[in-house]
Structure formats: structure tokens, C-alpha cells
MARTI-172431 format. One line per field, with one value per residue (C-alpha): residue number from 1; x, y, z. Coordinates in nm, 4 decimals, m for minus. Example, Ala and Ser with C-alpha at 12.3 -4.5 7.8 and 13.67 -1.06 7.14 Angstrom:
! MARTI-172431
resi: c(1_2)
c1: c(1.2300_1.3670)
c2: c(m0.4500_m0.1060)
c3: c(0.7800_0.7140)
//
This chain:
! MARTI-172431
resi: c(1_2_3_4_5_6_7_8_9_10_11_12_13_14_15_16_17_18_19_20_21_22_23_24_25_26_27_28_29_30_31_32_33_34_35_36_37_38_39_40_41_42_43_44_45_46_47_48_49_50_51_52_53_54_55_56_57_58_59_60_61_62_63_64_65_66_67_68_69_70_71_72_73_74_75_76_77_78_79_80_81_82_83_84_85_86_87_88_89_90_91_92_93_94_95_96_97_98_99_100_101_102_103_104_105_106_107_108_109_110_111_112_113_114_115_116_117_118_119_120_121_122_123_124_125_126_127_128_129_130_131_132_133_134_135_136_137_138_139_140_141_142_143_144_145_146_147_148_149_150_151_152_153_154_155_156_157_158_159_160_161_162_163_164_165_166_167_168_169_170_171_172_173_174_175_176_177_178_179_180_181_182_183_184_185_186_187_188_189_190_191_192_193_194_195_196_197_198_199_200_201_202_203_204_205_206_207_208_209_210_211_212_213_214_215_216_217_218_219_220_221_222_223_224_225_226_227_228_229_230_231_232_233_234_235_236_237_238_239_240_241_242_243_244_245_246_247_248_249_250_251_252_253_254_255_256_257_258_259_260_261_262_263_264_265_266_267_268_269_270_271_272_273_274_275_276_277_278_279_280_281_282_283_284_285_286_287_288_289_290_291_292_293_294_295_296_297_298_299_300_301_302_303_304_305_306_307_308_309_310_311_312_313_314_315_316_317_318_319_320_321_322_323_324_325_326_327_328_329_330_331_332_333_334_335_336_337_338_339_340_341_342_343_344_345_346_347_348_349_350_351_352_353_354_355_356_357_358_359_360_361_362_363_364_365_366_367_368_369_370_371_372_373_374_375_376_377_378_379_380_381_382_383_384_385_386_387_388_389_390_391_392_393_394_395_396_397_398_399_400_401_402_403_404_405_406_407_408_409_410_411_412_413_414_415_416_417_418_419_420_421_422_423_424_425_426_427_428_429_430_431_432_433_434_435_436_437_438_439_440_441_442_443_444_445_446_447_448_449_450_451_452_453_454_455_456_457_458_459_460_461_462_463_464_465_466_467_468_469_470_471_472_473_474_475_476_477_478_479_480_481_482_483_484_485_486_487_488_489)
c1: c(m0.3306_m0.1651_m0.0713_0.2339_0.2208_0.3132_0.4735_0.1923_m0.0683_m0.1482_m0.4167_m0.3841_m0.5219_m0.5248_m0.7400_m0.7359_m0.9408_m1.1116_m1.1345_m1.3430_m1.6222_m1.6655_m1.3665_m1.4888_m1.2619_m1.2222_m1.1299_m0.8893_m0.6640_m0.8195_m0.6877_m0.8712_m0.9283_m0.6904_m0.5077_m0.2845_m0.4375_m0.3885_m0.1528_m0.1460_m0.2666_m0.3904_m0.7169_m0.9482_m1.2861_m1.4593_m1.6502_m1.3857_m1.2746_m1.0801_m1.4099_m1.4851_m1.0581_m1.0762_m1.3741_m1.1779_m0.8287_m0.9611_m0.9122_m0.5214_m0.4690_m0.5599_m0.3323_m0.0579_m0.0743_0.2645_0.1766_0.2719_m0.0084_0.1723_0.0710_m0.2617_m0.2930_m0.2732_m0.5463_m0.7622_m0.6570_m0.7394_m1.1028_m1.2607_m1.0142_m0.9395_m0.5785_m0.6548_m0.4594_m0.1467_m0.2817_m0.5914_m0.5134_m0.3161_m0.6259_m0.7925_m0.5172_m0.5336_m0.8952_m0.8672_m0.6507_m0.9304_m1.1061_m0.9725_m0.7833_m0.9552_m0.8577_m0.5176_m0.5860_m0.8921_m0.6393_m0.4659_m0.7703_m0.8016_m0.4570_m0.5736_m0.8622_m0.7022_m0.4200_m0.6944_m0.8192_m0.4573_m0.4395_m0.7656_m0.7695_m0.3771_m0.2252_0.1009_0.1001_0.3377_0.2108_0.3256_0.1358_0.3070_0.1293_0.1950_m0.0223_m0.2195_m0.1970_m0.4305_m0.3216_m0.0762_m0.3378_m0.3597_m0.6818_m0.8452_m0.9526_m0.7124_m0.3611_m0.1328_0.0527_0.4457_0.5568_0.4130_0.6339_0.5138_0.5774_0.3834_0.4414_0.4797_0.8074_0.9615_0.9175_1.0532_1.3692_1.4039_1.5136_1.6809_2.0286_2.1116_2.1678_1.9410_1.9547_1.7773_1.7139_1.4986_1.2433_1.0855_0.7213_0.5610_0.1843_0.0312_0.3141_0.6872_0.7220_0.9706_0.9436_1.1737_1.2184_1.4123_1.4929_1.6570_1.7118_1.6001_1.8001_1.7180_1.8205_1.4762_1.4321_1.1755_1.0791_1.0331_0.9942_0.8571_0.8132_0.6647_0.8613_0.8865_1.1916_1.3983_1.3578_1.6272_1.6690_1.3415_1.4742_1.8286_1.8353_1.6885_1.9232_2.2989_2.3550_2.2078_2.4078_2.7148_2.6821_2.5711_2.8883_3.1005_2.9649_3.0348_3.4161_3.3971_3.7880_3.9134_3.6941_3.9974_4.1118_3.7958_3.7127_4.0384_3.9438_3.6257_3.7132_3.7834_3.5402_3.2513_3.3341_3.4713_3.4051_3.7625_3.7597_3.3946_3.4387_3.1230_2.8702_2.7184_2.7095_2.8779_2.6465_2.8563_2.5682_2.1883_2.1080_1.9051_1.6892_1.6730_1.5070_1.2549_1.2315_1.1609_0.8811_0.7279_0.7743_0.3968_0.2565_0.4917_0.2110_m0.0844_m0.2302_m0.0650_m0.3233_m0.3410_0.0379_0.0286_m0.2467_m0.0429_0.2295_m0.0134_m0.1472_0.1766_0.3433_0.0250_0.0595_0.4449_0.4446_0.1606_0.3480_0.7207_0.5564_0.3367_0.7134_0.9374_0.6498_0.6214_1.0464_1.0499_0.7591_0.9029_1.2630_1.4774_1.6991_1.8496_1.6342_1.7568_1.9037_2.1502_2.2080_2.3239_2.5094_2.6795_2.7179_3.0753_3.2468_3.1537_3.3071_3.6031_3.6820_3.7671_4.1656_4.2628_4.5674_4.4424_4.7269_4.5882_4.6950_4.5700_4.4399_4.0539_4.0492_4.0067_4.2944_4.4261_4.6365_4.4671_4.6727_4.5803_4.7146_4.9940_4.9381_5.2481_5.1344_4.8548_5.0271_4.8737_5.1006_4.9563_4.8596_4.8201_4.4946_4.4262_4.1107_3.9648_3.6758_3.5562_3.6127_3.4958_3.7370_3.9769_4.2496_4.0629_3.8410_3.4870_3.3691_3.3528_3.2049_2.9374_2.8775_2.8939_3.2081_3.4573_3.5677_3.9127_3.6503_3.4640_3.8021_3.8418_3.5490_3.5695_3.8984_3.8003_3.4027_3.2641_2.8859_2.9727_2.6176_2.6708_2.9144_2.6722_2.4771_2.1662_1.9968_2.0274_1.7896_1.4855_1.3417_1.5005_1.3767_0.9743_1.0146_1.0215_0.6926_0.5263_0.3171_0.0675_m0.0870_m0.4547_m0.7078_m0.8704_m1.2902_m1.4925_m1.3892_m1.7398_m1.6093_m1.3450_m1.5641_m1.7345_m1.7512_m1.4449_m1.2541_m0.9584_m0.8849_m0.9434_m0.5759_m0.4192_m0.1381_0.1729_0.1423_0.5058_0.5468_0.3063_0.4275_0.3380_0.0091_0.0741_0.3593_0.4809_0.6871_1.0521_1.2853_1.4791_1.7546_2.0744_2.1652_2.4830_2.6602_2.5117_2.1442_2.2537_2.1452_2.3873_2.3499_2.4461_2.7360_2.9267_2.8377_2.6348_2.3170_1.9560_1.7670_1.3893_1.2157_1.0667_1.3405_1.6716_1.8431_1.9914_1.9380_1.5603_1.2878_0.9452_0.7030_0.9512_1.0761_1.0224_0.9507_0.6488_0.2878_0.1012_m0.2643_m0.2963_m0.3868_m0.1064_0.1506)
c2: c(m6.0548_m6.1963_m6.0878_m6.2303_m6.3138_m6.1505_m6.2084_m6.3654_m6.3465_m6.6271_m6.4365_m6.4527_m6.3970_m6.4485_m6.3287_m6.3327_m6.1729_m6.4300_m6.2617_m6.5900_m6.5307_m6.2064_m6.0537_m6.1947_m6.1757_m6.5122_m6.5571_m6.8631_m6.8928_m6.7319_m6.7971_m6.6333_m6.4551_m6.1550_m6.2068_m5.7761_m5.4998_m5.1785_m4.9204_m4.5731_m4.7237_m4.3928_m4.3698_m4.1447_m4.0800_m4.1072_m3.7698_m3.5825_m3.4306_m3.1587_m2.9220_m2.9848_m2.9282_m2.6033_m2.4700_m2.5749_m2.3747_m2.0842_m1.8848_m2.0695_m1.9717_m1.6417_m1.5398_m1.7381_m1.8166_m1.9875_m2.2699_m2.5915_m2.8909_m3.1019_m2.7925_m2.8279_m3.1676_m3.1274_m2.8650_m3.0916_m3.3600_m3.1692_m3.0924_m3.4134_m3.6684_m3.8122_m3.8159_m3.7121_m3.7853_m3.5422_m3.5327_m3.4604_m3.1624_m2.9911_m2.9760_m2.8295_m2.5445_m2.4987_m2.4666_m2.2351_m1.9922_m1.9899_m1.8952_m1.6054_m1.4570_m1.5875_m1.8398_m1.8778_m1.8376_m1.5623_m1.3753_m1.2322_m1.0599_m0.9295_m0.7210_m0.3899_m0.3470_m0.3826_m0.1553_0.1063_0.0764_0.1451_0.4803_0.5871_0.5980_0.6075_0.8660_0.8968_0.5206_0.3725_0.0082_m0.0760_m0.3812_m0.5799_m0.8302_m1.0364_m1.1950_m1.5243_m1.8258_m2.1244_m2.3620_m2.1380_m1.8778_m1.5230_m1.5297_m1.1994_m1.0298_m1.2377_m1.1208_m1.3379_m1.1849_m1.1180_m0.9110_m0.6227_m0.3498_m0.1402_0.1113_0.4008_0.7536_0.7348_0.4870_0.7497_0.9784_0.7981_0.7139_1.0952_1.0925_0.7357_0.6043_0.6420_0.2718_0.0594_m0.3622_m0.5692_m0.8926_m1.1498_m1.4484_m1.7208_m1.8093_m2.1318_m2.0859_m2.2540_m2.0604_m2.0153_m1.6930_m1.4244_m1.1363_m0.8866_m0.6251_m0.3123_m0.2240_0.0945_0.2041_0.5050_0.6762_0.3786_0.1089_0.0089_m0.1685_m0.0141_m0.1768_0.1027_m0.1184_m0.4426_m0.6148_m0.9806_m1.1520_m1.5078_m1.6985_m1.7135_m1.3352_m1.2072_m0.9397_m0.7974_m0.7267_m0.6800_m0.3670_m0.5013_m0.7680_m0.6783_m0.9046_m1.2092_m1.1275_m1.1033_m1.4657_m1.5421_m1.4628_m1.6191_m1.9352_m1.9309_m1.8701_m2.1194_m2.1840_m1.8252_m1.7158_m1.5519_m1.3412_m1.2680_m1.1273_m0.9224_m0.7567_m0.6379_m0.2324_m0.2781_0.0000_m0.2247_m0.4997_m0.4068_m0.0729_0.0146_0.1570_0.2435_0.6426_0.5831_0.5362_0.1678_0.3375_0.0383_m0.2326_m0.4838_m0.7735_m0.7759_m0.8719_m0.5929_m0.7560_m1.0802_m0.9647_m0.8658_m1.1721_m1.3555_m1.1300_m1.1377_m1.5363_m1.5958_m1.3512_m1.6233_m1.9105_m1.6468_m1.5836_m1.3037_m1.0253_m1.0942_m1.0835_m0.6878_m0.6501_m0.7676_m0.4848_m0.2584_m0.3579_m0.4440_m0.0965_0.0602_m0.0903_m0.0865_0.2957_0.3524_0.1586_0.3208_0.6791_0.6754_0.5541_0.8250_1.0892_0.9686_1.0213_1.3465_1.5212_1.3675_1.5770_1.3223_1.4420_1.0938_0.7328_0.5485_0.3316_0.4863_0.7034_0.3313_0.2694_0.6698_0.5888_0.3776_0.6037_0.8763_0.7189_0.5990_0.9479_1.0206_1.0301_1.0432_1.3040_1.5635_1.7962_2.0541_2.0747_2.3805_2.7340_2.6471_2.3763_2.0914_1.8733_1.7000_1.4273_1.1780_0.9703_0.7190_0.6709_0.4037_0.1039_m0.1047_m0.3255_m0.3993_m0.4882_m0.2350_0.0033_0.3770_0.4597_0.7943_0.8989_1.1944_1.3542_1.6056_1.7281_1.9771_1.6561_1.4122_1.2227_1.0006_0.7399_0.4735_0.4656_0.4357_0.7625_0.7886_0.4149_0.4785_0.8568_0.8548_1.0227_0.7874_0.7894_1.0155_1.2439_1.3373_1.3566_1.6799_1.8185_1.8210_1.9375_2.3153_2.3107_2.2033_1.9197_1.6005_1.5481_1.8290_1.5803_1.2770_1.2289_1.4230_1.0661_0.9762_1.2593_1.1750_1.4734_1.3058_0.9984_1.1321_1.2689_0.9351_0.8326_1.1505_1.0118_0.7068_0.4544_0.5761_0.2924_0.0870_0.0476_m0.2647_m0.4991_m0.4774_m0.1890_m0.3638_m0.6113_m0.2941_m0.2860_m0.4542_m0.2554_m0.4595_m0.8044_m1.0926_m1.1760_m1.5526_m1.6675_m1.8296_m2.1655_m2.2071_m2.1743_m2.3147_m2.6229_m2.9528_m3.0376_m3.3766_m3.4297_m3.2024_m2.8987_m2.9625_m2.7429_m2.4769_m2.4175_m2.5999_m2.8467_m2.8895_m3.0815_m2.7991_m2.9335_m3.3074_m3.3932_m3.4426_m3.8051_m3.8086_m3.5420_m3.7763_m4.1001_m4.2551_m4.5044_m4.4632_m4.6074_m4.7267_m4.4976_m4.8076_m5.0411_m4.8030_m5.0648_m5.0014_m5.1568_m5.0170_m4.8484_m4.8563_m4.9578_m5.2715_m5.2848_m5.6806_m5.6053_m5.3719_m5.5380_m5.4092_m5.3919_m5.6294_m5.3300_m5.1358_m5.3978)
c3: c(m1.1469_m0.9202_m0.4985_m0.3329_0.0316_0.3110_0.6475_0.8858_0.5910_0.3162_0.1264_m0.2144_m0.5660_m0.8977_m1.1709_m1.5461_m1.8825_m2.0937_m2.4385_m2.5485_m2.2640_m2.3810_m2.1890_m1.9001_m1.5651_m1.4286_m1.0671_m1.0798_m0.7231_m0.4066_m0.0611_0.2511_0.4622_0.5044_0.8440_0.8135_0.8558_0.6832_0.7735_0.6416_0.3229_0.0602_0.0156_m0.2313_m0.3006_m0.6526_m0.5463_m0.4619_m0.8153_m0.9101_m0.9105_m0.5626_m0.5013_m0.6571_m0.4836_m0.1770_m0.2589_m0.4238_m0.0699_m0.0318_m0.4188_m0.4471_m0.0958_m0.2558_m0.6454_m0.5854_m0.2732_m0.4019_m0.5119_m0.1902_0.0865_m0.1377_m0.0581_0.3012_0.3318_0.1457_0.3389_0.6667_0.5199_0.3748_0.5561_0.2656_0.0123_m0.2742_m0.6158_m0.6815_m1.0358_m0.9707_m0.6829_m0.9711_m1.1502_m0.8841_m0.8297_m1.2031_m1.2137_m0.9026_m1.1090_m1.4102_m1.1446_m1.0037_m1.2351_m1.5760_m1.8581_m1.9974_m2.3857_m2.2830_m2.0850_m2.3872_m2.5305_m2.2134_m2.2763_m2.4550_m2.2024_m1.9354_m2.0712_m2.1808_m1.7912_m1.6952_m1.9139_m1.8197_m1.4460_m1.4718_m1.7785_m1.8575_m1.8222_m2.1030_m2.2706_m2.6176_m2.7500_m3.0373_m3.2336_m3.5645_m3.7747_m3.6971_m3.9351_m3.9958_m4.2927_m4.3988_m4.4611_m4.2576_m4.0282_m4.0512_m3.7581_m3.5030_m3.4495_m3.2791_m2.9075_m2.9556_m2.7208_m2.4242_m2.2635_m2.0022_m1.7265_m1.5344_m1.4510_m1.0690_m1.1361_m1.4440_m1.1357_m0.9018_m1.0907_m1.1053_m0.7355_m0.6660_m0.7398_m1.0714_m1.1702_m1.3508_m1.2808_m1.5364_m1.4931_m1.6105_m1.5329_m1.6171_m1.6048_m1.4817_m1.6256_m1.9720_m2.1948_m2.1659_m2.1380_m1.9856_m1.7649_m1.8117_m1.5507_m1.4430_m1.0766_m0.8800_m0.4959_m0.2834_m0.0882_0.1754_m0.0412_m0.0717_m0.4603_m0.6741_m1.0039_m1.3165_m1.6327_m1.7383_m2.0230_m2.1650_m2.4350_m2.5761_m2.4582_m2.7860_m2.8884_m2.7657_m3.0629_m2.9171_m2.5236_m2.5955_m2.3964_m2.1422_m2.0860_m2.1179_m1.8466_m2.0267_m2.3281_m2.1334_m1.9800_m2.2723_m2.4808_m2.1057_m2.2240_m2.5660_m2.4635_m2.2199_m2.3158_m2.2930_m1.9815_m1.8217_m2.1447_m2.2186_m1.8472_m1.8206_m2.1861_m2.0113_m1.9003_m1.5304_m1.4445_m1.5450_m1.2934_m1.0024_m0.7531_m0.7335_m1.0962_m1.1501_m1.0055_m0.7988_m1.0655_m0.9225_m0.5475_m0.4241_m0.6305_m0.8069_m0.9317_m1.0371_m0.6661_m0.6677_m0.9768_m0.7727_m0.4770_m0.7085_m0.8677_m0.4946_m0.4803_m0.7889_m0.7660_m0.6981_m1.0108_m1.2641_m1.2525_m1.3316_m1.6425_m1.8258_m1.7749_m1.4159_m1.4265_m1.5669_m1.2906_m1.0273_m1.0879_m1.1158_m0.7532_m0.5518_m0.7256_m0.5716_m0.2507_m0.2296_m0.3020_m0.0586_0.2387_0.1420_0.0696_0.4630_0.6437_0.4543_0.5134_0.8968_0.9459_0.7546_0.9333_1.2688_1.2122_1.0664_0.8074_0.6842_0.7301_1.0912_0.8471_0.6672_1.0418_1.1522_0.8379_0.8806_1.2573_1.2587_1.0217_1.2729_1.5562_1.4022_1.2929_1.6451_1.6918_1.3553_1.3198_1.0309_0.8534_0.6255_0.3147_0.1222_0.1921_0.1003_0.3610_0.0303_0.0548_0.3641_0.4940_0.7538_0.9054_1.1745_1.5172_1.5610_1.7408_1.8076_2.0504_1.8707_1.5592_1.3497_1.1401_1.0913_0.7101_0.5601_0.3547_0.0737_0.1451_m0.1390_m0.0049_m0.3159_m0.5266_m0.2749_m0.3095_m0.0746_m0.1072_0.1103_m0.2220_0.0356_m0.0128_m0.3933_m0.4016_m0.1792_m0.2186_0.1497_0.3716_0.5284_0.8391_0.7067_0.5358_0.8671_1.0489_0.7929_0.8308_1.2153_1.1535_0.9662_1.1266_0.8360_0.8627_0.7111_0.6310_0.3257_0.1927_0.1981_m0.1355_m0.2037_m0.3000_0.0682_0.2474_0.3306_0.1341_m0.1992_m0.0460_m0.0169_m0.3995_m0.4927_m0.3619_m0.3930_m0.7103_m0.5821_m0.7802_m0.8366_m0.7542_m0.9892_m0.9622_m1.1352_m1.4035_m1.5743_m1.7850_m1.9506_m2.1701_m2.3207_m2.7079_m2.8280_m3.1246_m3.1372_m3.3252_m3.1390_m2.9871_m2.9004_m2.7483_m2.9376_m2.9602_m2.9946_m2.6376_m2.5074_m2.2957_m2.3220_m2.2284_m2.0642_m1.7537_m1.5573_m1.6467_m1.6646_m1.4114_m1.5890_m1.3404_m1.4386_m1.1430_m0.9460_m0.6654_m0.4258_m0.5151_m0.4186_m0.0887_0.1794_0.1776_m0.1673_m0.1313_0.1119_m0.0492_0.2255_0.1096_0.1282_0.4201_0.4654_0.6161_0.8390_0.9259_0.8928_0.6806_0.3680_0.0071_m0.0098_0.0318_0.2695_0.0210_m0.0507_0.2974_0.3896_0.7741_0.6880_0.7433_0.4899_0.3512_0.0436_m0.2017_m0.1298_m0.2039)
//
């Protein structure tokens, strides 16, 4: 082993194994004494192992399942005043989750009693448990049964969908714990376009056959990227009401992507490196919470004398003022059809247009108020025109009495975990281990990666600098200006 020289500093060594002496090191070239000094050199300590790590986190990992092992480094940095391995602080995160929310293979057993918790303090709760057989040599292992796939969903979100938007988003996710797994989830909106999940389910990553109704979506891009060539003709085939507001007749109120199923995702994104019965805990608990929380604020506005959230009063608040000097010409003897037209502007610029309003069809040219379910601007004109509310025209979805249907079911709570290891009466269950990752290295990213995720350095084609001497052509821990301790070079 050998230790080249450094600027100001002639120290120097050179060691070698001896397999003749017995593998015996043999110190052959030494030249003293050191004349740098160390600086910011990383430094560990033997007793500071991933046990001690964990013990350390557990308060950081249970707030936050998804903090990174860097942020985990720093706390433990900030404690013991020492740096300790990145290796070795995943280990401690990892034992951390054991921890708190039980062992990875364990966890699956764990499914039907937590499920039978779920019924018990929860009926009308919806889980169906699929397993398949479990093999060993080939030969079927009695008593075990293998985990294939878990759907569930709970009463207070079938009657909550009663009341919301009728639209379903589906969308899917990946998880980042022991197995490679998806989570499969539905979403809707209230009447204050807050996003509700009312369906989830646990699948492996290639059965697609299995969650095909769950994700249309996926299938679609799916089939995009298998006509990769014909994108265009195969896009214009699609019905035009499917993909774009202007020929839907209202059904997607105005939503055109899963962005609803996304926002979910962000906030799910912690639950995806937990076990996976502490992932069907977890939207047990945040339903519970989010229903509690949404329920109290709708209650609060209704009971105070608001007929529509201050939301949507903001959102219904323009239209209202633009209705104001539009020129309204009846049409029919029921007061139904008009013809708004707005008032001309020609030193502005702005040419008038004419609108059809319908209001027993509520309907109107300017296409807004059948999108949205909510009256335009040239629908309120009409209504002001023959005395007629605007607010009967708005969608029953959006009143805060449709709105306080939707949380009038809450999540019961759930008492101690010491009943769920009661007798057990159902075969020993285990995870796939098909999909279970690889058990050395770290996990590789499943996001494909584009120009956009190239830093901005890169983008414009301008080199890397040290970090210590600005100059180009490399980096700090080679930078020739740096004094440096002898074990760190």
C-alpha cells in the first residue's frame, strides 16, 4: 500500500502481505512525520452500529416513514458528533421500520387479523384476500398459502361517493419497501373539490389481468406505446368525448387527467416504504383522520349559514360580476331560452358575441356551464333577467348540505393490537418471492428519465467545477490545491 505525497508534506508509506511469514504485513518505506493536517476528513465510530442508529430515528421514522437515509445522517450526526456510514444508517432506518410497524415477511400473516379487526370495530368494511398455493421443491406446502393479491374499501367512502362528483380517477403506485409491489387506488371530489380516496387494492407488478379495472388509464398508455408509430391515428380514433371537455356533455365536471389520483399519490408517498399491513393500517388511520378534519369544517360552514363552501363562493364570484351589462333578449314564453349578447367595445378592440342560454336544459353556447355544472356568466345574466336565483341552477354536488353527507359516516377508532395475535385459524401466509428485490445495492429508480431531470449545468453544456478551487477538469477529493489528511487521500 502505498501513499503519494502531497503539497508541503513528504510522509509516506508503503506496506506489503508476506504470505511466506504467515501473511505477515511488512512495513517496507516509511517517511515521517506528517507535516497537513486534517480537514473535514469523515470519521466513524466502531460503536455506533445500525442498532444504536435505529434506536436513534425511531421518533424521525415513525413522523415521516419517507425522510431520506442523508436527513438521517444529519440527525445522527447532530447527536453523537460523529458521520456515520450511508450503509450502515440505512440499516438503522430499516431496522427502525421493523420496529414500528413490524417485519416485512411477518407482516403478511398479519393481513387477515388485521382485516378481521377492520370488520369488527368497522362492518360493512369490504377486504377480499386472494392467495395461491405455496411451493417448496416443486411440492405444495400444506398449511402456508402464498399472498397474490388484497382489495379493499370501507363503508364511510361507498357513502361518501353517494354524494360527490360522479367521476372515478384510478391511478396507480409503486412501492419502495422489501417487495415490488403496486398500490392501486381510486379517488373522487366533494362538492369543494376536496379528493377523497374510496378503493384500494395491492397487486404484484406484472398482473395486470388481475386490476384491469382499476387501471384503464395504464392500459391506455399502455397500448400509446405500443403504437408509438401511429400515435396521432390512433388518438383521433379515440371518441372525442373521452378526451377533451368540449364533447364530454359535462360528465368529468371539468376534469380532463388523473391529477386528482396524483395528489393522492404525494400523500400517500410516505405509507410506500412500510410493510404491507402497516400500509392497509395507514388508510385506515389517515381516512379516519381526513374524514374527521373535512366532516368538523363542512359542519362548522353549514351550521354558521353558508349555503355553498367560501370556495366555490370565490370561484361563483367572477361569473357574477361579469353578468352585469350583458344585453338579455328573451326567447320563449317559459323564460328557457335566451340570447345574451355582450356589450361592444370598439375602442377596446373587442367585438360583441352572442350566446344561447337554455336554462331547463342547462345548457349554453359558451360550453362553461355544462362542463362545470356551474352557471356562466350569460346564464346569471338570464336569470337576473326573469327573477329567477342562479344558485338553483348550480349543481346539487356543490351545497354544503351534499357536501356534509359525505362525511356524515366517521371512521370508528381502533383499541389495542394485543387482540389480533389471538388463536390463529388461517394458514400461515408469505410473501412472493418473485418480487421481492434484490437483497444487495440499492433499489433502482423506476421513473423513466429525461432532459428535464439533467441539471442545468448539463442542459447548457457547461463543465463541472471543484467544489474547492472553481476550476474545471475535476473534482474536490482530486483537486491538487486541497491539503488534505493522509487517510483521506
Amino acid at each position: 500500500m502505498y501513499r503519494k505525497k502531497s503539497q508541503g508534506c513528504n510522509w509516506k508509506v508503503r506496506v506489503s502481505k508476506k504470505k511466506r511469514k504467515q501473511n505477515v504485513w511488512e512495513l517496507s518505506v516509511y517517511n515521517g512525520p506528517h507535516t497537513c493536517c486534517a480537514v473535514g476528513h469523515r470519521q466513524d465510530h466502531p460503536n455506533l452500529d445500525s442498532t444504536i442508529i435505529s434506536q436513534t430515528v425511531q421518533p424521525i421514522v415513525l413522523a415521516s416513514p419517507k425522510v431520506t437515509v442523508d436527513a438521517l445522517m444529519g440527525h445522527v450526526r447532530s447527536v453523537f458528533h460523529y458521520e456515520p456510514e450511508y450503509k450502515k444508517t440505512w440499516r438503522g432506518k430499516d431496522k427502525a421500520i421493523r420496529k414500528l410497524h413490524g417485519d416485512w415477511d411477518a407482516s403478511y400473516n398479519d393481513l387477515p387479523a388485521w382485516i378481521n379487526i377492520m370488520q369488527k370495530y368497522n362492518p360493512g368494511t369490504i377486504a377480499d384476500l386472494e392467495t395461491l398455493p405455496s411451493y417448496r421443491n416443486d411440492r405444495v406446502v400444506q398449511d402456508v398459502r402464498q399472498f397474490h393479491r388484497l382489495f379493499w374499501t370501507f363503508p364511510q367512502c361507498i357513502n361518501a361517493f353517494k354524494s360527490c362528483k360522479p367521476i372515478i380517477q384510478v391511478d396507480d403506485t409503486f412501492l419502495y419497501g422489501r417487495y415490488k409491489q403496486v398500490l392501486l387506488l381510486a379517488v373522487v371530489q366533494d362538492g369543494n373539490w376536496k379528493t377523497i380516496p374510496i378503493a384500494f387494492a395491492l397487486v404484484p407488478r406484472e398482473d395486470t389481468d388481475s386490476c384491469k379495472f382499476f387501471l384503464k388509464k395504464l392500459h391506455m398508455l399502455e397500448e400509446l406505446k405500443e403504437k408509438n408509430n401511429e400515435g396521432y391515428n390512433y388518438i383521433m380514433g379515440i371518441p372525442k368525448e373521452k378526451w377533451t371537455n368540449a364533447y364530454d356533455e359535462g360528465f368529468r365536471y371539468g376534469h380532463m387527467t388523473t391529477n386528482l389520483a396524483e395528489a393522492i399519490n404525494s400523500s400517500l408517498k410516505g405509507i410506500r416504504n412500510l410493510p404491507i399491513t402497516a400500509i392497509v393500517k395507514a388508510t385506515y388511520f389517515r381516512l379516519g383522520k381526513l374524514f374527521a378534519t373535512l366532516g368538523k369544517e363542512s359542519f362548522n360552514l353549514r351550521d354558521a349559514g353558508h349555503i355553498f363552501h367560501p370556495r366555490f363562493q370565490k370561484e361563483l364570484q367572477p361569473m357574477v360580476n361579469k353578468s352585469n351589462g350583458l344585453y338579455v333578449l328573451p326567447m320563449s314564453r317559459s323564460d328557457t331560452v335566451f340570447c345574451v349578447s355582450e356589450i361592444p367595445r370598439p375602442f377596446q378592440g373587442y367585438d360583441p358575441t352572442s350566446y344561447r342560454v337554455n336554462l331547463e336544459e342547462k345548457w349554453c353556447d359558451c360550453g362553461y356551464f355544462q362542463a362545470l355544472k356551474s352557471p356562466c356568466q350569460h346564464a346569471i345574466a338570464t336569470c337576473n333577467n326573469c327573477r329567477r336565483d342562479y344558485k338553483s341552477l348550480v349543481d346539487p354536488g356543490y351545497f354544503l348540505h351534499s357536501v356534509c353527507k359525505v362525511y356524515e359516516m366517521e371512521f370508528p377508532a381502533i383499541g389495542s393490537e394485543t387482540e389480533w395475535h389471538s388463536n390463529q385459524t388461517w394458514p400461515t401466509i408469505l410473501p412472493d418471492p418473485q418480487v421481492r428485490r434484490d437483497k444487495s445495492g440499492r433499489p433502482n429508480s423506476t421513473r423513466i428519465h429525461n432532459a428535464m431531470d439533467m441539471p442545468y449545468r448539463e442542459r447548457i453544456g457547461q463543465p463541472k467545477f471543484c467544489g474547492h478551487c472553481r476550476h474545471p477538469g475535476h473534482t474536490i477529493t482530486k483537486c491538487p490545491s486541497r491539503t488534505q489528511h493522509p487517510h483521506d487521500r
